[in-house]
C-alpha positions in Angstrom: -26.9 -9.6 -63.8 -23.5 -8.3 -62.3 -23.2 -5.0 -60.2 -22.2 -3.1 -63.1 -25.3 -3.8 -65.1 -27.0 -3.0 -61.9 -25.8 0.3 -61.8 -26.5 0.8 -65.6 -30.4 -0.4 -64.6 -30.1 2.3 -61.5 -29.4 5.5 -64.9 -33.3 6.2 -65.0 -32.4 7.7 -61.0 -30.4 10.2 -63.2 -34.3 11.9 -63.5 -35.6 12.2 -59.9 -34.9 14.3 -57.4 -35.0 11.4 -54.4 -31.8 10.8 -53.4 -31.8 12.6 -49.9 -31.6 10.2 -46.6 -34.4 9.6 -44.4 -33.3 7.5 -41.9 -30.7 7.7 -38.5 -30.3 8.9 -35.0 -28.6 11.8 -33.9 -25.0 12.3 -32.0 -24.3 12.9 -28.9 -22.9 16.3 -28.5 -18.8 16.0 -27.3 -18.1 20.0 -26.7 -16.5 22.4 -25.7 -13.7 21.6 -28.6 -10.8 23.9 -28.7 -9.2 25.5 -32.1 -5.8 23.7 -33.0 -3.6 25.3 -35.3 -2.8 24.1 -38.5 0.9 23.3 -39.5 0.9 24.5 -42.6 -1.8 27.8 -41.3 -5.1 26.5 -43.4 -6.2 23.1 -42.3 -8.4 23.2 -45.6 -5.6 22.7 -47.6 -4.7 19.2 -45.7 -6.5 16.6 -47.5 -5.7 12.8 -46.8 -7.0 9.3 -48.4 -8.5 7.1 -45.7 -8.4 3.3 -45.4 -12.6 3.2 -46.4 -11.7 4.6 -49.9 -12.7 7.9 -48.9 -10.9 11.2 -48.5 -10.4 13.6 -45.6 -9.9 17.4 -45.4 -8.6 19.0 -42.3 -7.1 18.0 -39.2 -7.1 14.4 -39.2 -7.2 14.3 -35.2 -10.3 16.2 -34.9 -12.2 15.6 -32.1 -15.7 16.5 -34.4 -15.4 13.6 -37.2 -17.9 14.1 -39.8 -18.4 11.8 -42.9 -20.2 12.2 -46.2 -21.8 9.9 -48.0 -22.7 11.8 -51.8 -23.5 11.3 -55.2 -22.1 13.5 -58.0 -25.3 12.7 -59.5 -27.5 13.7 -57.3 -29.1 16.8 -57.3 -29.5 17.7 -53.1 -26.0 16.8 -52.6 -25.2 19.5 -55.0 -27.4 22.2 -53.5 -25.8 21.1 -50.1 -22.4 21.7 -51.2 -23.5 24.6 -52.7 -25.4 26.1 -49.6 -22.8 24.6 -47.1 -19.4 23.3 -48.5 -18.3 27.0 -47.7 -19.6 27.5 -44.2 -18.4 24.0 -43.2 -15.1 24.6 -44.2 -14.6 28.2 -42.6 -16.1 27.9 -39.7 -15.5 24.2 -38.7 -12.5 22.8 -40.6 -10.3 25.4 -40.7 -10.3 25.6 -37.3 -9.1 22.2 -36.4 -11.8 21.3 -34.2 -14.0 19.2 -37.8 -12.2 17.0 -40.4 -14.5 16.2 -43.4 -14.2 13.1 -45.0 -16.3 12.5 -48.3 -17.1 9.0 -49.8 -18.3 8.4 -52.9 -21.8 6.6 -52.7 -22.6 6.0 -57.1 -25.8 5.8 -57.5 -25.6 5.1 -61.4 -23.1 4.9 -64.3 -22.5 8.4 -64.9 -21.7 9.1 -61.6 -19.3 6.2 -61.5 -17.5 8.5 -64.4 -17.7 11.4 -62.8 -16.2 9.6 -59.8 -13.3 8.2 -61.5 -12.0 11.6 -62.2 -12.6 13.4 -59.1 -10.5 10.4 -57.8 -8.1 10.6 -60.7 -5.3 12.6 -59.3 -5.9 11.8 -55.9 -6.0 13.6 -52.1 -4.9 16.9 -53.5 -7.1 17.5 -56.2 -10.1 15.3 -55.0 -12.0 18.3 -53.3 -11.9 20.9 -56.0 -12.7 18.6 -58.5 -15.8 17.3 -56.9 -16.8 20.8 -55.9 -16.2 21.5 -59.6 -18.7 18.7 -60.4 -21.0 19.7 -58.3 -21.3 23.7 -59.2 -21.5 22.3 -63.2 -24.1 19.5 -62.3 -26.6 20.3 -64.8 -24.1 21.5 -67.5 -22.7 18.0 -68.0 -25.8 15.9 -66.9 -27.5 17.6 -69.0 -24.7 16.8 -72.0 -25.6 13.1 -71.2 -29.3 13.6 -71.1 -29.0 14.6 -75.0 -27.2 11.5 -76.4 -29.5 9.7 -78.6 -31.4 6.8 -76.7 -29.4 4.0 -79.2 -26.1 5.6 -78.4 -26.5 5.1 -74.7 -28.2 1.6 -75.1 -25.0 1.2 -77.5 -23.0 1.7 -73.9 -24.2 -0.9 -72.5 -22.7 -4.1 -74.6 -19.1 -2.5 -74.1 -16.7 -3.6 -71.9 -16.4 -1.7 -68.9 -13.6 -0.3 -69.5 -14.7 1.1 -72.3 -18.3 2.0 -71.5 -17.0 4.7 -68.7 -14.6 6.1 -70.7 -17.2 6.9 -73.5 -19.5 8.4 -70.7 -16.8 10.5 -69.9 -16.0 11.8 -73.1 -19.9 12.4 -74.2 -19.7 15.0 -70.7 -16.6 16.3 -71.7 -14.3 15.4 -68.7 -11.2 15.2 -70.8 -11.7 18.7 -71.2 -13.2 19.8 -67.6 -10.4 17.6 -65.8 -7.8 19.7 -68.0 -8.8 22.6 -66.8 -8.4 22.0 -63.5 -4.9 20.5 -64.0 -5.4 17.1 -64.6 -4.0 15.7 -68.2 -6.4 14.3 -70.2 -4.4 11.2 -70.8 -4.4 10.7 -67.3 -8.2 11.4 -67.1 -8.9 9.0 -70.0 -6.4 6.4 -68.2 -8.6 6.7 -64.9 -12.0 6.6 -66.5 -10.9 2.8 -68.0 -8.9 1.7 -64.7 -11.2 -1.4 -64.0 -10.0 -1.7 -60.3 -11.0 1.7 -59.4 -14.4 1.0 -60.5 -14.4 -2.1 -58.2 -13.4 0.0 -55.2 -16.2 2.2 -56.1 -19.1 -0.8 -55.9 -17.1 -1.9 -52.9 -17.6 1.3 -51.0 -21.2 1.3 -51.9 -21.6 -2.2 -50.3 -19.8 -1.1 -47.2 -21.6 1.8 -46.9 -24.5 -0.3 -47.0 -23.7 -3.2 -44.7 -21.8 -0.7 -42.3 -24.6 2.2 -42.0 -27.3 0.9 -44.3 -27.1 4.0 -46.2 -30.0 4.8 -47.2 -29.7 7.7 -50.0 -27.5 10.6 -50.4 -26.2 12.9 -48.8 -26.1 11.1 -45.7 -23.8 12.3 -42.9 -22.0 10.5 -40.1 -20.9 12.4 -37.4 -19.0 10.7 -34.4 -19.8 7.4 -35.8 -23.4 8.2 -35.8 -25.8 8.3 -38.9 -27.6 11.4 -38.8 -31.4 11.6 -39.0 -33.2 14.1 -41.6 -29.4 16.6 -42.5 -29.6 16.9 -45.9 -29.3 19.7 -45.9 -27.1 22.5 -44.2 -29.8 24.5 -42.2 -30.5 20.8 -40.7 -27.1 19.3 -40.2 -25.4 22.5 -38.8 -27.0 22.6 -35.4 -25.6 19.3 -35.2 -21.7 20.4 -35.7 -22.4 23.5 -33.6 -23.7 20.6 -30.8 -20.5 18.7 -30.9 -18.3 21.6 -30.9 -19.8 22.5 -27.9 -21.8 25.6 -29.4 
């Protein structure tokens, strides 16, 4: 069985709830950092692609580096953006002293679909339309949820490229990536582009082999997996630590 089919095995995760990480050591704090000014005034609006298939918001010289490992799939990873995407990027990115890098860690085939488009348009819309996945969650799960049982199974004798880009259109991503500025001939383009879904497994297997992730959302701070920061009310003591307070 390839990696694909193992991620088509991995759907029934679609159901629980336990995808938060358990496991890692805390950072050393590295304060007092000092504010550095953005060039263009709002360092949230600097977003980069990095060389582990991730991408970065903010200054990409901060002193504070903080990484996430997420799933558009799974469900603590949205409450965490929900609960602290905003205070993260007020109060730490915009400021100079944090950059936020997210990496996509798929945890099944609809996230892999959800991924593709979030990716699809690259560095500049890559935020938004994750955030954007996140704050719908159970609108377009819940879309794949109600295909019949034989169409899904159907999925699974189609070729990749077309297997995603059915998943896709079941959820309505055309249409939600449209909305957001992203054409949906580009968005159908992405959702088949067989390469992209290769980097995707790829970044899963160096996730693993680097940092033994061990579910999502697991953060990286410094270098450093994080012990028990799933959430925000755990992991922001931590950034206020390596800020120096």
């Amino acid at each position: 069985m390839n990696k694909l089919c193992l991620l088509f095995a991995a759907s029934a995760i679609l159901a629980s709830g336990a995808c938060d990480a358990k496991k890692g050591q805390s950072a050393a704090s590295s304060g007092p950092v000092a504010a550095v000014k953005a060039p263009n005034g709002d360092w949230s609006q600097v977003t980069t692609p990095t060389a582990a298939g991730g991408f970065v918001m903010g200054n990409p010289s901060a002193k504070v580096k903080l990484i996430e490992y997420g799933s558009l799939t799974c469900p603590h990873c949205g409450e965490f953006d929900k609960v602290g995407a905003k205070p993260l990027i007020d109060n730490y990115v915009k400021s100079g002293k944090v950059s936020w890098e997210f990496r996509n860690f798929v945890r099944d085939p609809y996230d892999i679909a959800a991924s593709l488009v979030a990716r699809c348009n690259g560095a500049r819309s890559f935020f938004g339309l994750t955030r954007a996945f996140y704050s719908s969650q159970r609108d377009w799960i819940g879309k794949l949820q109600a295909v019949p049982p034989a169409q899904l199974q159907a999925l699974e004798n189609m070729p990749p490229q077309q297997q995603f880009l059915t998943i896709g259109r079941l959820a309505g991503f055309p249409q939600f990536a449209a909305l957001r500025g992203v054409p949906v001939a580009k968005t159908n383009a992405c959702l088949a582009n067989q390469a992209q879904v290769t980097k995707l497994v790829q970044m899963n297997s160096d996730a693993v082999s680097q940092y033994n992730i061990p579910g999502t959302p697991t953060f990286i701070l410094n270098g450093t997996m994080l012990d028990n920061t799933a959430t925000w009310e755990a992991l922001e003591p931590k950034l206020k630590a390596a800020v120096g307070g």
